[in-house]
Every structure is written in structure tokens, then in C-alpha cells.
N, C-alpha and C positions, 0 to 999 in steps of 0.2 A: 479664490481661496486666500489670498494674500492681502484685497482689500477685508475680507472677514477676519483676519490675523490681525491687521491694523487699529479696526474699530473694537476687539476684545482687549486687546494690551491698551488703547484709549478709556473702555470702560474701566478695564481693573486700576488703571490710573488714580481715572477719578474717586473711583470707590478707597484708596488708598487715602490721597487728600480728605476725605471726609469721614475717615475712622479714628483719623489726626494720630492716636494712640500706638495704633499699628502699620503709620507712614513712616514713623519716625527708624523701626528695627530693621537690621540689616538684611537684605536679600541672603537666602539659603540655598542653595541649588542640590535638591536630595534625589534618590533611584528609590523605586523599588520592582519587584523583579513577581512575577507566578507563573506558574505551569499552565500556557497552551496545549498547542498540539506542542510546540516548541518551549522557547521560555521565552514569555512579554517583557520586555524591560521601559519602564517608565521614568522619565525624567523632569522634572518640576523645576522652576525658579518658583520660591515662595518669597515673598517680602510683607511684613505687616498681615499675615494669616490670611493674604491674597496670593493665588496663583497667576503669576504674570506670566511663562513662558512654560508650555507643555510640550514632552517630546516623545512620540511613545515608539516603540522598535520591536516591530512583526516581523521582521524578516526570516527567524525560523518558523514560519507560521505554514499552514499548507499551500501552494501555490496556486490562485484559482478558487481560493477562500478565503484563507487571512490573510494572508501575504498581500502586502500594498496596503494596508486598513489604515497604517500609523497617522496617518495625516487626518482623515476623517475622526478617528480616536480621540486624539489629540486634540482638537476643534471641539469637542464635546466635554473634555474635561474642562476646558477655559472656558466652555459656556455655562459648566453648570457650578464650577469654581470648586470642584469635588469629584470624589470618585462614584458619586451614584447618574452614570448616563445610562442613558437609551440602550448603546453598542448597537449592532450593526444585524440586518436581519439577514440571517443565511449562515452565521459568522459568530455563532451563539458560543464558542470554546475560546476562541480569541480578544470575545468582549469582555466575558467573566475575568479571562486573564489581563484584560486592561485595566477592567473595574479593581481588579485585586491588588494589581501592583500598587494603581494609582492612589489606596488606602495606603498600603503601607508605607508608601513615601512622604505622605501626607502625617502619617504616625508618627517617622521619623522627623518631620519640621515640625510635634509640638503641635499639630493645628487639632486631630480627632485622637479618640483614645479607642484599643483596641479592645479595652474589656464589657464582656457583655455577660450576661447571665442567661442561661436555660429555662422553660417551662418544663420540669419533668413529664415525662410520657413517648408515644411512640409514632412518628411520625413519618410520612410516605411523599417519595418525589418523586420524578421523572422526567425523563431527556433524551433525546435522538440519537441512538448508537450505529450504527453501518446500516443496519436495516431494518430498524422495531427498535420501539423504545423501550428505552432499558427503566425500571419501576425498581426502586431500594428504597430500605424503611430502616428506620435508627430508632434507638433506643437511647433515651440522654439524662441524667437527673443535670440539677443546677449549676453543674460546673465543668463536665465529664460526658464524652460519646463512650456509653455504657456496651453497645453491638451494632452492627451491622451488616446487612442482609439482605440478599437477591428473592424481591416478588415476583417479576416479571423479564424477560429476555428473550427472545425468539433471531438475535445474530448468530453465526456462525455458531453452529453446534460445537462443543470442546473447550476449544480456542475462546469463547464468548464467553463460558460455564468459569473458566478458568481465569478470566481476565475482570471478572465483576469481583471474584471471592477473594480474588489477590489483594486489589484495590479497597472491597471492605476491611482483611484483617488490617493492612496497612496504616488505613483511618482510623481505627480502633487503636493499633499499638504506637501511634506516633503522635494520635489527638490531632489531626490537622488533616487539612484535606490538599496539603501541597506534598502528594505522595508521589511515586512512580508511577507510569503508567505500565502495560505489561509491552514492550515492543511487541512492536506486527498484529496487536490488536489494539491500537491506542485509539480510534474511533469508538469501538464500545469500553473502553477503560475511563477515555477520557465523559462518557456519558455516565457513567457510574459514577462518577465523582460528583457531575455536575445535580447529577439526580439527589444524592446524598447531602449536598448546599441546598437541594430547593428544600430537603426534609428540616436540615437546621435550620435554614433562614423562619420554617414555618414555627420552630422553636423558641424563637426568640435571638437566635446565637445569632455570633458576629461574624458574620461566613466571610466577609472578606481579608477580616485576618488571618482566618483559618486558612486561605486559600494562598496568602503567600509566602511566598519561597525564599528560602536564605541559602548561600552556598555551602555544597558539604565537602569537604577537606577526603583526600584519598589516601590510603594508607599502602604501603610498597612493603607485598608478603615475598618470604622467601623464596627461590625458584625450586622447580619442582621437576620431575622426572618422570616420563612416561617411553613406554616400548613405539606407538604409535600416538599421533595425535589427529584427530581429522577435524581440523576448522566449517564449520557447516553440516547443523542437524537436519538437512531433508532429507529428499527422497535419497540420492545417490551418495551422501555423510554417512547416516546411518547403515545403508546395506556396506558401505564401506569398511566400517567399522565391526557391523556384522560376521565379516567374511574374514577381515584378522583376527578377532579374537575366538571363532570356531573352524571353519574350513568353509569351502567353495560351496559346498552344497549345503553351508548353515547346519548343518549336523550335531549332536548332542556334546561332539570332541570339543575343547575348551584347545586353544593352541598355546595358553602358557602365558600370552605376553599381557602386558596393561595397556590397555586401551582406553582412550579420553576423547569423549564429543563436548565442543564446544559451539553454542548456538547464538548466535546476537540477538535472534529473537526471545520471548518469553515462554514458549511452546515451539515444540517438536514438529518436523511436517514439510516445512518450510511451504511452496508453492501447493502442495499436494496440498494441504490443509485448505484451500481454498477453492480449488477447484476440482468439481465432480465428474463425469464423463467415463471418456475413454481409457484403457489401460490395456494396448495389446497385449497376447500372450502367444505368438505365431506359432512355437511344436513344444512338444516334450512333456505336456503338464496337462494335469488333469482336464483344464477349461479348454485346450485346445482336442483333446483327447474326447472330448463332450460330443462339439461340434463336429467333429472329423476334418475339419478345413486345417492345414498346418502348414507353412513354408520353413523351406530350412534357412539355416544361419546364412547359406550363401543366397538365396532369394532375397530373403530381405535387405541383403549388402546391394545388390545389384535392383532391388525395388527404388533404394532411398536414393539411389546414384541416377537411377534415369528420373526421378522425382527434382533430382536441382542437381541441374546437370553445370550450375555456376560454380559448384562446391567440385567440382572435380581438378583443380589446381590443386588444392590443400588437401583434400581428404586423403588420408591412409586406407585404402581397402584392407591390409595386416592388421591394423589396432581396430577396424571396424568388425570384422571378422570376428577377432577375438572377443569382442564384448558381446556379440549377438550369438558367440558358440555359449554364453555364459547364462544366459536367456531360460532356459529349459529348467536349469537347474534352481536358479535363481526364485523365479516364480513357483515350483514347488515347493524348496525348500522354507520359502514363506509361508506359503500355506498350513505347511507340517507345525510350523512354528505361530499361526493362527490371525496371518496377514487377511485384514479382512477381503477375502474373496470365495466366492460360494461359484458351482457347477453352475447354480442356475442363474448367473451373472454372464454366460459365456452367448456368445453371438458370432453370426458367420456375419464378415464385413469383405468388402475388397481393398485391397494394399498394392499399391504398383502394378494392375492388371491382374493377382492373385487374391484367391480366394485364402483369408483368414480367419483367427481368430481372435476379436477381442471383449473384455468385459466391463460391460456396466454395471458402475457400483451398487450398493445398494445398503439402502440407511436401517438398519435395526431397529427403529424404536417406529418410524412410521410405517416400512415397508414399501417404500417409494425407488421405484427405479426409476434410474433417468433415461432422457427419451433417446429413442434412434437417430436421430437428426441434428443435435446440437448438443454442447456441452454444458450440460445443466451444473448450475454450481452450487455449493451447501450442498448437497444430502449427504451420498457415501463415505466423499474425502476425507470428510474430517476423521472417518473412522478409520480408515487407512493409516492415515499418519500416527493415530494413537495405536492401533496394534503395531504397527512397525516398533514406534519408541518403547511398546510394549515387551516385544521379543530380544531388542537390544539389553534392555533393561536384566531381562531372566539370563542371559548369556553372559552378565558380568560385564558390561560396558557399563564405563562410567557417563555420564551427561551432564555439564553445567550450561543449564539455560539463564540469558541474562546477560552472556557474557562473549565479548566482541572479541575477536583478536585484531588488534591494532599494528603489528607487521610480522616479517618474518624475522629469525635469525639466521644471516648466509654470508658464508666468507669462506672465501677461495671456489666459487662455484658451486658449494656445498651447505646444507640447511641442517642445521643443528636445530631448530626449534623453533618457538611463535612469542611474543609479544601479548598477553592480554590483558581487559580491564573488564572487571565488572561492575556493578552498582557503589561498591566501598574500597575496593581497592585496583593496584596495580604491580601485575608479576611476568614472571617469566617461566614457557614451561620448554624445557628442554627434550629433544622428545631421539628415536632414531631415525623413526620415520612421519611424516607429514604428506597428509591429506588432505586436498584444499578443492572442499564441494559446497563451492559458495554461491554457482549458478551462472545464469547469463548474467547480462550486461544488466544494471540498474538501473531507476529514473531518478537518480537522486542529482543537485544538483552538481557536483565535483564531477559524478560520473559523466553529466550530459553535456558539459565543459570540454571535459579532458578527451572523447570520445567521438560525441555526436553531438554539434552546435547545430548541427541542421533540425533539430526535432526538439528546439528550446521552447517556441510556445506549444510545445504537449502536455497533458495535464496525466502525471505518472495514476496509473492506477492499479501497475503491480504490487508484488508484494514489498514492503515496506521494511524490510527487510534485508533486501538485494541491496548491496551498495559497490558491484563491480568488486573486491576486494582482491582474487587472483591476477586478475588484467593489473588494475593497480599498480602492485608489486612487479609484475611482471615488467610491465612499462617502466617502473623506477629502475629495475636493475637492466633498462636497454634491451627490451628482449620485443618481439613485435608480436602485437593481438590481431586475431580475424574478424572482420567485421563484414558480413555484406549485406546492406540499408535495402534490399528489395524482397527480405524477410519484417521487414517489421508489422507490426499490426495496430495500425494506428484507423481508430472508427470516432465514430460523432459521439461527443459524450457532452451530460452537461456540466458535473465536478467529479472531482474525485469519489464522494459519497455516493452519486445516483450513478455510478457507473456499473456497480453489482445487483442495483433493482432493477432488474431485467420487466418489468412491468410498466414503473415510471421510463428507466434508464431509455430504453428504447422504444418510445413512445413516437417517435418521430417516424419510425420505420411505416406506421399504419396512419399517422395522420394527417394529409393530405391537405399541408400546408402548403405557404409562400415564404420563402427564406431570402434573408437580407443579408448585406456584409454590411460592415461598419460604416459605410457612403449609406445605405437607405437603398439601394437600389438591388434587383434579383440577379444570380450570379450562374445561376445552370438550370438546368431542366430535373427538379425537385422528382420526378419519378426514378432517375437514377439511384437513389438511394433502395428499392428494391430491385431495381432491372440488375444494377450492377453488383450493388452491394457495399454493404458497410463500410470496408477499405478505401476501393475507390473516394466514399467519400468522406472517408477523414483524409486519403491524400489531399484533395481537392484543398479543406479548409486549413490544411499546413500551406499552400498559395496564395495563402489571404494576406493583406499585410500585418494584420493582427493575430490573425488565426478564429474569429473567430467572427461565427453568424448569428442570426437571431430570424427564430421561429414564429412569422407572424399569423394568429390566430383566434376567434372571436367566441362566444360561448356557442355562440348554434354548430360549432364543432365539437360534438359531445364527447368523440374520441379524447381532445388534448382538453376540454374544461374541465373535468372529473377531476384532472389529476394538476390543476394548474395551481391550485392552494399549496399543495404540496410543493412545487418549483418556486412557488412566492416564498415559500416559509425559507429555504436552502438555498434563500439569496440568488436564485438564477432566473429570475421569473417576476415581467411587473403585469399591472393592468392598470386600467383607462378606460377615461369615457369617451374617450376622443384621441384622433392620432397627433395633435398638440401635445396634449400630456404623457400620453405614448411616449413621445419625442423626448420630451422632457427629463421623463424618468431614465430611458436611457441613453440620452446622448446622441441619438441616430440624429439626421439634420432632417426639420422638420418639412420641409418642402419638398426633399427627395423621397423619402419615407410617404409623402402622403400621392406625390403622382405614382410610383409606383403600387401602390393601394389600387389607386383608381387604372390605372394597366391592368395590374393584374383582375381586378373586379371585371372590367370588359371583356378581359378573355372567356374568364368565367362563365358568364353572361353569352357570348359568341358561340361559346366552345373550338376556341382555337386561339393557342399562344404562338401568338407569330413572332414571339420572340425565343423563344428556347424548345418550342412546339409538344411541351409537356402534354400529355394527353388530357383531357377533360375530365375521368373520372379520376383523376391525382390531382384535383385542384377544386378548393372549396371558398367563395367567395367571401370576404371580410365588410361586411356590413353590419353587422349585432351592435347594439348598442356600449357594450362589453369586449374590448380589444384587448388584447393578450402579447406580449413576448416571451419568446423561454430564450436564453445564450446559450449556445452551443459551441465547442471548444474541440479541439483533434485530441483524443486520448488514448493512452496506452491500454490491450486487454492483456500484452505477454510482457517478460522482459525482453531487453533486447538479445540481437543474435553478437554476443560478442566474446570472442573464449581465445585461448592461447592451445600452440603446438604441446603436443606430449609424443614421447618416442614408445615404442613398440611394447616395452613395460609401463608404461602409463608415466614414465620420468618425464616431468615438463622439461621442455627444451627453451630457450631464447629463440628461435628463430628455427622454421621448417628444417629437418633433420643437422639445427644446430648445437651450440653448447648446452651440453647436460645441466639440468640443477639438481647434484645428485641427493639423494632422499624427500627431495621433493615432488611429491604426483599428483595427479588430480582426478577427478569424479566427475561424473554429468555433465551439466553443459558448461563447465571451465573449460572444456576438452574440445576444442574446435577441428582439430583435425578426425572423429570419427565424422563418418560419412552423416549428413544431416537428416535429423527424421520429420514423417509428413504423415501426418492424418492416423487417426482415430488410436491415439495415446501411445503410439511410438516414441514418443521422448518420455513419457514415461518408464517406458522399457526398456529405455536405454540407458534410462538414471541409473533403474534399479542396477541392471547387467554392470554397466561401468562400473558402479558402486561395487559388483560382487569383485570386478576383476581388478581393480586399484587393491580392494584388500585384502586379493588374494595375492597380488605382487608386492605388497610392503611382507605379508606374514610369509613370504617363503623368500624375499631378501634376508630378513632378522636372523628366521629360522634355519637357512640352510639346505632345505629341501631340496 
């Protein structure tokens, strides 16, 4: 890379000597900046309307997709002496955002001009959102993006619906397509955009100035007042919120005080929004009432206690208790209130040796219930999360989505209120009481720093969302978080994107490959991956020195060739004719990669791996003339298990029955000392329950009750 550095600043040399005109004018050194997944910032030496030195900066980019690209980037703009490169295959959000910047830095030195003119009429693009391409059509005359509008989308039902029409009004009222994205769905936000360029560019316009970003200035509103405030609109915020501003059992009583959710994401939901499945309902309510299977509050204390039995140092069986007596009422009084849940959703499961009951959701528009056995994701959730924010909504809670709370206010061991920002400004709100249902542990990267250095090559593929924000605070003001690393759920992914395509994503599980580590050479007995299971083997590839493997495979395995365009397109995935260029393309060392081949072939051939004794029909021989990799990486499916003490009224504490932090409490999984839940949407029930019972202890602190 650095003799390629060498010989471009030689070219642009000479190409400078021979413009004579434009040898002579002084070197400029300009930025310009556009909206990735993060923000690209680009940096240029121009001299004589040549680019001598390029420098571009992904670093907020995804990690495992853009993130690391700058140098490659970079090497492209000095080759093409301009913002119109290749960019990078797999990495289609951070190239556009190179391409973009790279214009308007270029705008900025004098060299192109940014004005371009329209073909009026109406024009149609499209681009890879989380999981279906996202199709938008615009509407433009000669000077002007007249509308904008969602043809096609099949992401995340709700959350997708809501995260396209954001982004088109946005481009419509701001004329430019360096708009927001919607948090926590910035995969199909940031495909909406990109769809929306490919409609202009078919127009004629000048999409790359439209694409980039200038900084916008924050304005400081006056501070505000609220009865309660609860930082985190998911599962266990909202029922939180719920429960202060009417009563425990969500009842028609209104309790008088003002109530304010505040959500860093752009939509309501938080985790629920995303994932379908399980939602125990153990006694008292109608779904358990269906079934007749029911455990009372103290079974399930004592289910989840002999389920991890490592959580029995910290756990409080008192505040476990209490949130699981809160259970019964909770789950009805949702229902009453039009939580999407149906009788015929209900199912007998087992929980701790007991027979219970839980329900599987179920999506309204197609009538898909998801399966017994795993937790299907997209159908129901997303409707869950919208009637919840539904019935908060009709109870008089206020909600601003969009907007982060950036810390607490606490002095003398006492919280008077939150810190936040949203898109245009920044305030203070002061509140009595504070609730803080921000969730587990995050994968962001502060979090996995400050936290857990041990699971730094993991490729996050929670919610995006979670940024640890309770722990955080807590840690700042000397207070100590729970953490125990033999809850995590770390499986074989290939990025971030193909970790929710449960068709591509875990393709590996049935294809009866040969896996490599970064040497070229096989590292286990590849049948493990269904004997043992998923975990197992993302522990395994957090062992690696990189973390990460490669799946080697040839077209006469029709299982992984089907789907290998696909892994080419999303940058994780090369092919070849040969295991030379194999090599080549990715780096493996070409001699080790190719004996290994020919090992494994033999075994194949024998039917006996005498080296890791895989069984025979888990191994398919690589001789096609069509040789394949996919990279495989250890990735996250939950957040992590990381929460702080809360004492008997849900008061976070600093440290196991230590110093109070009075008026401050917490929700769902901030709350590390209730007892920990396991299998078939127990943590959802305990969001919700917690949720009922934090605010039901803030609204009878206030109140006096």
C-alpha cells in the first residue's frame, strides 16, 4: 500500500509539471464530510486542481463493514483524481458517503461545481435495507425534489414503514439527501436514501452534493418540569410509565402527575420491536387461564433461581418476588388496554420443571404465528411494541422519540433530573422522579471498552440502540455494575446485515463445509456446529487470533452456491477459479489453504477425518471448478447481561444493599439484582412486570399513598 502511495503522489507530480498553469497555485488542504451509517469525513491536499494527498475517516462507520475502508477509499480517490470511484463491494453506505464528501471538498478547492439541473418527471431506485430492498420514486421538475415516496419495503414491519416516510419527508423539506436517519433503523433509513440518489442520479441531478453534510449548530431550550421522567421507551419504560400515570393494574384512573418518555431511538419498542417469539404469561390472565398451565410468583422466583444458580450471590428474591407478584396483573391490564395479545396466542411450555404458559405472537396482516421451537423474528413484535406505545399514548404519557438523554442530574446522592439532546437542541428536564429502562449492556463501542474488552472482535448485532447508558452513570458516580460473561450469546455471523436473515444468516448451520482460520488451515470438527450448537461455536471463533473464519466451498454444494451472490454482493464472500486466486482475494496463505484443500478432499474421498474425525456426511469435497469463501465473524444475537443493584423499591443503590440514589430507579434489565430469567420470554415478563412495579413505586412515592 505505501509503495502504491508513492507511485500516485509521483504521478500527480508529474501530471502537475505538465499543466505548468496549475503547478504554479498554492496547495489547499480542504474536508468535506456526508452521512454514512456514521459521518465520512474526507480530507484532500489539492495543488494546481490535482489531488496530491487523500485522507478519508470511517471510523464511525459499522464495524465489520465500513469501518477500516479509509485507506482503500482513499487509494481510489488519488487514483481517479476525483470523487467518482468504484467504493468498495459489500460497503455500498460508506462508499456513497465517500464519494460525497469527496465532491464537496473538491467543491470547496474550486476544482467541480455543484450545480446541476433535473429532467422533470418521475423516477424509481433501489438499495439493500436490513433485509429486502427498499424501491423509492421521486417526483422532480428542473430544479426541485417535488415528492417522495415508498414503492417497495418488506424490512421490519412498523419500524421500516416509519423509517422510509421519515427520510422521504425529510428530502423533500430540506432538498437534500444529507438528512437524518431514523435511529435503530438506520439500515433501512440509510437504504431509502441511497434508493432516492439512484432515482436522482437517473434524473440528471447532482446527487453527490446533495448528499453532503454541513454541521448544524444546537440551540439550548429552557429547562422543563415533569412529575416523573423515564429515560427508555421499550418494553419495561413504557409499562413504567404506564403504571405512574394510571395505577398497577393500568386502569382507566389517570394518577394526576405528568409523565414524559424519552427514547434515543426513532420508534417505540426498543428490543421488542425486533424480535418475535416468546412472551411468558405464567397465572392470573386470560392466556394462562386458556391453557390452564399457571405457576405462581413464587415458582417462577424459585424456577429462575435453580435455572442460574451463579446469579444467587446478587439476586434479591424480595424485589424478584415483587415484580413477578406484578405479572398477572400486568399482562391483563394490557390486554384490557389492546396489547397485541390474543387467547389464541397462548401455549402450554415448560419453565424450571413446571408446566406453563406462554404466547406466541402473532402478525395481523398475514396471520403467521411463529414456530414452537425458535424465536422467529419480524412477525408479531413489531406489533406489540406499537400497541404498547399505543395505550401509553391514550393514558396521557407524553413521548419524545429521537431524543437521547445524555446524563443524569445528582447531588448529594440525590437525582433531581436528566440531561438531554435531541436532533436541534439541548435542555434540561427536571423531573421528581426518574426512571432509567435503558436495558442490558450495549455493543457499542464505549460500552465494550468500558465493560467487556474480552468480546472486542464481536460484530454487535443488537439493538442499536442500547448504549449501556444506566451502568454508565452508575460506574461514573463509583457505584458497581453485574456482569457475568457466561450469559452471553455470541454465534457465527457473517455481518451485522446478514445476521437477521435467518435463511442466508445461518446457512452455515446446514452446509457441510470446511472452515479455515486466518493460517489456511481447519481448526475443529465443523459438525459441531449442529451437535453442539451455535454458541459453542461463536465461543470457539472469539479464540481465534482474529476472530474470524472462512467458509470454504464450491458450486456442486448447491446448499451454500444459491446463496453465494448474495455474500459476494455484502462484501463477505469471494470466488475463484482456482485456490491461488482464492488466496489472493482473501489473504489466506496460499500453500496452507491449498494442502489443507487437498486433506480435507482425502478425507472426503476415505470418509474418515483423522484429524478432527468429523463424520462423513458433514463434509463435502471442494473440487468444482468454482471455489467459494464466505468470512465468518463471532456475533452478538442479545445484549449483554450487564445491570446495576436496585433496593426493595426499585431505588438503584451504588453497590449491593449500598448507598441509595434517592429518586432514582430502574426497569428491566438495568436491574440486575432481580433473580435472572431463562427460556421461552421470561425476560420479557419481567420487563413488562418491572416496568408495572418501578411505576408503581415512583407514582406512590410522589403521591403519598
Amino acid at each position: 500500500m505505501n509503495r502504491m502511495k508513492k507511485l500516485l503522489a509521483l504521478f500527480c507530480a508529474m501530471l502537475m509539471l505538465a499543466t505548468g498553469a496549475f503547478a504554479s497555485e498554492t496547495a489547499q488542504t480542504v474536508t468535506g464530510s456526508a452521512s454514512g451509517m456514521g459521518e465520512v469525513t474526507v480530507e484532500l491536499t489539492v495543488e494546481g486542481g490535482v489531488i496530491t494527498q487523500a485522507l478519508v475517516d470511517t471510523g464511525n462507520e459499522t464495524p465489520g463493514i465500513g469501518q477500516g475502508l479509509g485507506e482503500e477509499l482513499a487509494r481510489q480517490i488519488l487514483e481517479a483524481q476525483g470523487s467518482d470511484i468504484e467504493g468498495i463491494s459489500g460497503a455500498t453506505v460508506t462508499s456513497a458517503a465517500a464519494k460525497a464528501a469527496a465532491a464537496q471538498a473538491l467543491a470547496r478547492a474550486g476544482v467541480v461545481s455543484q450545480a446541476a439541473s433535473m429532467t422533470p418527471g418521475v423516477y424509481v431506485g433501489s438499495a439493500r435495507g436490513a433485509k429486502s430492498d427498499i424501491k423509492m420514486a421521486v417526483e422532480v421538475d428542473e430544479s426541485s425534489i417535488l415528492n417522495v415516496w415508498n414503492l417497495e419495503n418488506n424490512d421490519t414491519a412498523i419500524i421500516s414503514a416509519l423509517a422510509v416516510n421519515t427520510v422521504a419527508e425529510n428530502i423533500v423539506a430540506e432538498q437534500s439527501l444529507a438528512v437524518d436517519t431514523v435511529t435503530g433503523a438506520t439500515l433501512t433509513s440509510r437504504a431509502a436514501i441511497l434508493a432516492v440518489s439512484e432515482a436522482l442520479d437517473k434524473a440528471g441531478a447532482d446527487t453527490s452534493s446533495l448528499m453532503a453534510s454541513s454541521p448544524k449548530e444546537k440551540t439550548v431550550r429552557e429547562t422543563e418540569q415533569y412529575d416523573v421522567v423515564v429515560v427508555g421507551g421499550g418494553t419495561s419504560g413504557m409499562t413504567a410509565a404506564l403504571s405512574a400515570k394510571t395505577d398497577s393494574g393500568f386502569g382507566l384512573t389517570d394518577s394526576g402527575l405528568s409523565v414524559l418518555v424519552v427514547e434515543r431511538n426513532g420508534f417505540a419498542g426498543g428490543d421488542m420491536g425486533f424480535c418475535g417469539g416468546y412472551i411468558a404469561t405464567p397465572s392470573g390472565n386470560p392466556l394462562s387461564e386458556a391453557t390452564g398451565a399457571e405457576m405462581t410468583p413464587e415458582q417462577v422466583t424459585e424456577a429462575m433461581l435453580g435455572a442460574n444458580p451463579n446469579a444467587a450471590a446478587f439476586a434479591s428474591e424480595t424485589v424478584s418476588l415483587n415484580v413477578w407478584q406484578r405479572g398477572p396483573a400486568t399482562i391483563t391490564g394490557l390486554m384490557n388496554r389492546g396489547f397485541h395479545l390474543t387467547v389464541e396466542d397462548a401455549r402450554v411450555v415448560t419453565l424450571g420443571g413446571h408446566e406453563t404458559t406462554a404466547a406466541f405472537t402473532l402478525d395481523p396482516v398475514t396471520g403467521y404465528r411463529c414456530g414452537d421451537d425458535w424465536y422467529d423474528a419480524m412477525t408479531g413484535a413489531p406489533y406489540l411494541a406499537a400497541t404498547l406505545a399505543r395505550a401509553i399514548e391514550d393514558a396521557g404519557v407524553e413521548m419524545r422519540l429521537s431524543t437521547e438523554a445524555t446524563g443524569l442530574i445528582v447531588e448529594d446522592n440525590v437525582c433531581t433530573g436528566i440531561m438531554v439532546e435531541d436532533r436541534d437542541s439541548i435542555y434540561q428536564i427536571n423531573a421528581k422522579k426518574v426512571i432509567l429502562a435503558t436495558g442490558y449492556g450495549g455493543f457499542d463501542a464505549e460500552s465494550v471498552e468500558m465493560f467487556y474488552p474480552e468480546v472486542s472482535n464481536v460484530v454487535a448485532g443488537n439493538n442499536s440502540g442500547n448504549h449501556s447508558d444506566a451502568q454508565k452513570w452508575i460506574r461514573e458516580m463509583g457505584g458497581e455494575v453485574i456482569y457475568y460473561p457466561d450469559a452471553n450469546y455470541i454465534v457465527p455471523v457473517y455481518n451485522a446485515v446478514l445476521r437477521d436473515n435467518y435463511e442466508v444468516g445461518y446457512l452455515f448451520q446446514r452446509g457441510r463445509t470446511m472452515w479455515v482460520n486466518s493460517n489456511g488451515e481447519r481448526f475443529f470438527d465443523e459438525s459441531q456446529i449442529l451437535n453442539n450448537g451455535l454458541t459453542d461455536t461463536g465461543a470457539l471463533l472469539r479464540t481465534l487470533d482474529d476472530g474470524f473464519a472462512y467458509m470454504i466451498f464450491d458450486d456442486a454444494n448447491e446448499d451454500c452456491a444459491r446463496y453465494a451472490g448474495e455474500l459476494i454482493d455484502n462484501g463477505v464472500a469471494w470466488s475463484a477459479s482456482s485456490v491461488s486466486e482464492l488466496a489472493a482475494k482473501t489473504g489466506l496463505p496460499e500453500d496452507a489453504l491449498a494442502a489443507t484443500i487437498e486433506s480435507y478432499n482425502a478425507a472426503c474421498e476415505s470418509g474418515i477425518d483423522e484429524q478432527f474425525a468429523t463424520p462423513a456426511d458433514f463434509m463435502s469435497p471442494i473440487s468444482s471448478t468454482t471455489i467459494y469463501a464466505a468470512r465468518i465473524a463471532p456475533g452478538s444475537t442479545a445484549s449483554m447481561p450487564l445491570s446495576v443493584y436496585v433496593d426493595e423499591d426499585m431505588t438503584i443503590t451504588l453497590t449491593q444493599h449500598g448507598q441509595r440514589i434517592e429518586n432514582l430507579l430502574a426497569a428491566g434489565g438495568v436491574c440486575g439484582n432481580i433473580v435472572p430469567v431463562t427460556g421461552f420470554g421470561a425476560h420479557v415478563y419481567e420487563a413488562l412486570s418491572s416496568g408495572t412495579y418501578a411505576g408503581e413505586c415512583a407514582r406512590v412515592a410522589i403521591l403519598g399513598e
